[in-house]
C-alpha positions, 0 to 999 in steps of 0.5 A: 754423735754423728762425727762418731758415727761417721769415723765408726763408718770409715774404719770398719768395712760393713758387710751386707746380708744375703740371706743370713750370709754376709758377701765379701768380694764374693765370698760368703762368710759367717752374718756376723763376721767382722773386717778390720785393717792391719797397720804396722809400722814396719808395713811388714805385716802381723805374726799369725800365731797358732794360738791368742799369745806369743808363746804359740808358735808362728803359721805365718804372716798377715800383710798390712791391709784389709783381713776378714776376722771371724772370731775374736778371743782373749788372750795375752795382753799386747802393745801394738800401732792401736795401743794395749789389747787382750783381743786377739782376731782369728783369720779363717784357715790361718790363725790368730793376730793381735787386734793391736795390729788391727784397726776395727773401729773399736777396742771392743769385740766386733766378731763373735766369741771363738769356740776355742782358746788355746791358751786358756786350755793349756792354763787349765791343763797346766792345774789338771797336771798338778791336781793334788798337789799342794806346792803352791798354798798359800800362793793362789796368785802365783800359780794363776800366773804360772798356769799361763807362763807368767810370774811376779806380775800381782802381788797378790789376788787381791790386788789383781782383782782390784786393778781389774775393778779399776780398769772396768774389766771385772764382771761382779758376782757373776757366777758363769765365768767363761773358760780361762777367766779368772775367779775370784774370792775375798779371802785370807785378807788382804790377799785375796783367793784367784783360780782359774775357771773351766767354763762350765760351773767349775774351776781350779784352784789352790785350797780345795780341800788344802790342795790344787784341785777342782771345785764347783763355783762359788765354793769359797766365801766371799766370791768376788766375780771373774776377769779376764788375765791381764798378763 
């Protein structure tokens, strides 16, 4: 425990509260603001994207060393110097970076959850354009993945949801998904349902009323629970 405690210590830079502001170098930031390290092998330093995936474009680049990070979201999964990760950090006035670049002392969440996701408002974007539609029943898991730019990545929903369960990132039966989650159901064995959720009760999907369309959760039967995409 205390070996922990002591590698904890040494990798993640605590700030100190000054009246509910935390003071780093003299400058004041959020209390709950997080700081981290950024480590790449070619010491080149980090793409600063304009959104959480590497399809948003570049702002800039964050040197190797010491970064303040005020949010962190999930977004498209990336393989950097700490391993796979989902988080992606926002640096103040800048952007976002994959926090598999950066060493917080921890592969979870050590910064409050950002206001915004880019990405996940040009997945729900992508389902409004098509409301109505019906080109994709019968292939929930194919338009989740196409919502987000992606394809071919899960057979189907059900073995999405399955390896979310088996990576202990499946939130069971909890019916307040957060925006860009994806929702599912177990449905249509053994294919499963998936949609994406809206963040505020709802979420688009194939198959309402025999369409893509939008709906109030849990609508379907069997509602499974919610996870992050892992693609």
């Amino acid at each position: 425990m205390r070996t922990a405690l002591l590698r904890t210590v040494i990798r993640v830079t605590v700030t100190a509260l000054i009246g509910g502001t935390a003071v780093v170098g003299g400058v004041a930031l959020p209390a709950h603001a997080a700081t981290g390290t950024v480590v790449t092998d070619s010491g080149a330093g980090v793409t600063i994207r304009s959104g959480n995936a590497t399809t948003f474009g570049s702002v800039g680049t964050q040197p190797n060393g010491p970064v303040t990070i005020d949010c962190q979201l999930y977004g498209e999964p990336v393989t950097g110097k700490f391993g796979r990760s989902l988080i992606w950090d926002h640096i103040p006035g800048k952007g976002y970076i994959s926090d598999a670049y950066v060493d917080t002392g921890s592969s979870g969440l050590v910064a409050p959850l950002c206001p915004t996701n880019p990405r996940a408002d040009k997945s729900i974007a992508w389902y409004s354009a098509r409301n109505g539609s019906t080109a994709f029943q019968g292939y929930c898991e194919m338009a989740a993945e196409n919502s987000y730019g992606k394809t071919g990545i899960y057979a189907s929903a059900k073995a999405n949801w399955n390896d979310a369960v088996n990576r202990g990132a499946a939130h069971r039966g909890d019916l307040n998904p957060p925006k860009g989650a994806l929702v599912f159901w177990d449905l249509a064995a053994p294919y499963g349902h998936v949609g994406v959720a809206r963040g505020d009760g709802y979420f688009w999907a194939t198959s309402v009323n025999g369409r893509i369309g939008l709906a109030r959760l849990p609508y379907f039967s069997n509602y499974l629970g919610w996870a992050w995409p892992n693609f």
